[in-house]
N, C-alpha and C positions, 0 to 999 in steps of 0.2 A: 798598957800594951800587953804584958805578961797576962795581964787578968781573962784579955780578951783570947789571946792565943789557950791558954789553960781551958779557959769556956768549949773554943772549939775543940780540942783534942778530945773532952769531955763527950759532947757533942757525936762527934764523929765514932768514938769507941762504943758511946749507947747504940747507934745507929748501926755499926759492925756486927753487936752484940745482936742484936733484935733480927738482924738479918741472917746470924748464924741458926739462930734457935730457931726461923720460919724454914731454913734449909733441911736443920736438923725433922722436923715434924714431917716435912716433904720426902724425906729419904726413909722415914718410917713407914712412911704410907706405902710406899712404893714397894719398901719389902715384904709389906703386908700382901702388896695386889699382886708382886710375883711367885709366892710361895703358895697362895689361893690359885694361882693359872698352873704352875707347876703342879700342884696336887689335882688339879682340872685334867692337865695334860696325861697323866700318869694314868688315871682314869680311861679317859679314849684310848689312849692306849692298848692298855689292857682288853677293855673292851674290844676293840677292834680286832687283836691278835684270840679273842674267843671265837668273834663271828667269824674270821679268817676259818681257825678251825673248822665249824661246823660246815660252810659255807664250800670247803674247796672238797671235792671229795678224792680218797685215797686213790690212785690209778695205779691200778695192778702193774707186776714189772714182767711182760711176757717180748717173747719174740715177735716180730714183725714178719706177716705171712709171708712172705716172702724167703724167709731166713728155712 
């Protein structure tokens, strides 16, 4: 009865084990694909606050005829 219980504890911590390390590979990945979107993001970013630039044009600061 020992032997069997011993088997499974065996058993169940291989199974822990195996299940850590497929988490562990998965959390890797993950930082991988969000530090690639992150440097993606920072990109458009950027970009967009150029075209902003170019795109809006500077409007003189005068009185309204009226004034």
């Amino acid at each position: 009865m020992d032997d069997t219980r011993l088997e499974r504890l065996e058993i169940l911590a291989a199974e822990q084990e195996r299940t850590i390390d497929e988490l562990s590979v998965q959390i890797a990945d993950q930082w991988t694909e969000i530090d690639r979107l992150r440097k993606k993001l920072e990109a458009l970013i950027e970009r967009f606050l150029v075209l902003e630039e170019h795109a809006t044009p500077s409007a003189p600061v005068t009185k309204p005829p009226h004034w």
